[in-house]
C-alpha positions as CSV (number, residue, x, y, z in Angstrom):
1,X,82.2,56.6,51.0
2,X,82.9,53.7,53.1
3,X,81.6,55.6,56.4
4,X,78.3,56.6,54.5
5,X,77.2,53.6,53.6
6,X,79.0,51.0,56.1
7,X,80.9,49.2,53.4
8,X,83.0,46.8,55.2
9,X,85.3,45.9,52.7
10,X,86.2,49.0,51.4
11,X,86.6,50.2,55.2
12,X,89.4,47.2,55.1
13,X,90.8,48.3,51.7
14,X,91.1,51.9,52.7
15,X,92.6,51.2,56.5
16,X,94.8,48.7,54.5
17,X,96.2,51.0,51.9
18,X,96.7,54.1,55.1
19,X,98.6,51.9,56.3
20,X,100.9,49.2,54.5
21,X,103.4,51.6,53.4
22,X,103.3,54.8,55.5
23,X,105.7,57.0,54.4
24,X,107.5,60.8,55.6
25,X,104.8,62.3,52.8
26,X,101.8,60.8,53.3
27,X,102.2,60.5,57.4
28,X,100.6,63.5,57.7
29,X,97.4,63.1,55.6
30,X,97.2,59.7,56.7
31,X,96.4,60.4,60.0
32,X,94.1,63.4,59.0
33,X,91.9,61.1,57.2
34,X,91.6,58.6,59.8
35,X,90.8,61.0,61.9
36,X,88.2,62.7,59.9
37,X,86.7,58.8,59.6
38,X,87.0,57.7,63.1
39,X,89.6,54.8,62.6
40,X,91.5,54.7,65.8
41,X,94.0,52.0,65.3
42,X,95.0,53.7,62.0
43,X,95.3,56.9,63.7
44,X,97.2,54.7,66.7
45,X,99.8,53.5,63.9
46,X,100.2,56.3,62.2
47,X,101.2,58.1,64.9
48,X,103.9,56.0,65.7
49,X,104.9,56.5,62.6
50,X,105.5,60.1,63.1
51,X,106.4,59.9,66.5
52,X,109.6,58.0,65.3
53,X,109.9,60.6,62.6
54,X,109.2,63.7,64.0
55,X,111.3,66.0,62.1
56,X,110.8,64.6,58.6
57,X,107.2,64.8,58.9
58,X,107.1,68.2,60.2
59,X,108.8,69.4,57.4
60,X,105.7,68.3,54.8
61,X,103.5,70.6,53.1
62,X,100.4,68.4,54.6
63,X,102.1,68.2,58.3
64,X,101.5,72.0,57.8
65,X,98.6,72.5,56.5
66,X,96.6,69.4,57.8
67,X,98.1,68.9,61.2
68,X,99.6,72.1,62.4
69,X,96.3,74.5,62.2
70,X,94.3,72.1,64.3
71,X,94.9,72.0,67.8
72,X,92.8,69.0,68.0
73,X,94.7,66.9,66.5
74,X,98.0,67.6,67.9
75,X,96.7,66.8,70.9
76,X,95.3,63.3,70.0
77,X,98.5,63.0,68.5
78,X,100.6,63.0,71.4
79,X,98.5,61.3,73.3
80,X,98.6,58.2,71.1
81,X,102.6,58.5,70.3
């Protein structure tokens, strides 16, 4: 909703709750959504969030089904990790 209308503060509340307490289950879909809304220092946390916990975050349902199918984003997130 944020992106739609360019609602600053909810853009902050959103970036802030993605990323005050990133966590093995919600790595994944955090840095989907980012993605999908352009936020490239989320996506830039995020992924060294994963990067330093590869394994667990692999093993998610959303690292599977978010992540995994889209080339696209596994490349963006080794480039930023």
């Amino acid at each position: 909703m944020f992106f739609k209308y360019d609602i600053q503060p909810l853009k902050d509340a959103c970036i802030a709750a993605m990323t005050a307490d990133i966590t093995v289950e919600v790595a994944a879909k955090n840095f989907y959504y980012a993605h999908l809304l352009e936020l490239k220092d989320t996506m830039r946390e995020v992924a060294e969030f994963i990067s330093k916990h590869k394994k667990e975050v692999m093993a998610t349902v959303d690292w599977k089904t978010l992540i995994k199918p889209n080339f696209n984003l596994l490349e963006i997130l080794f480039e930023l990790s």
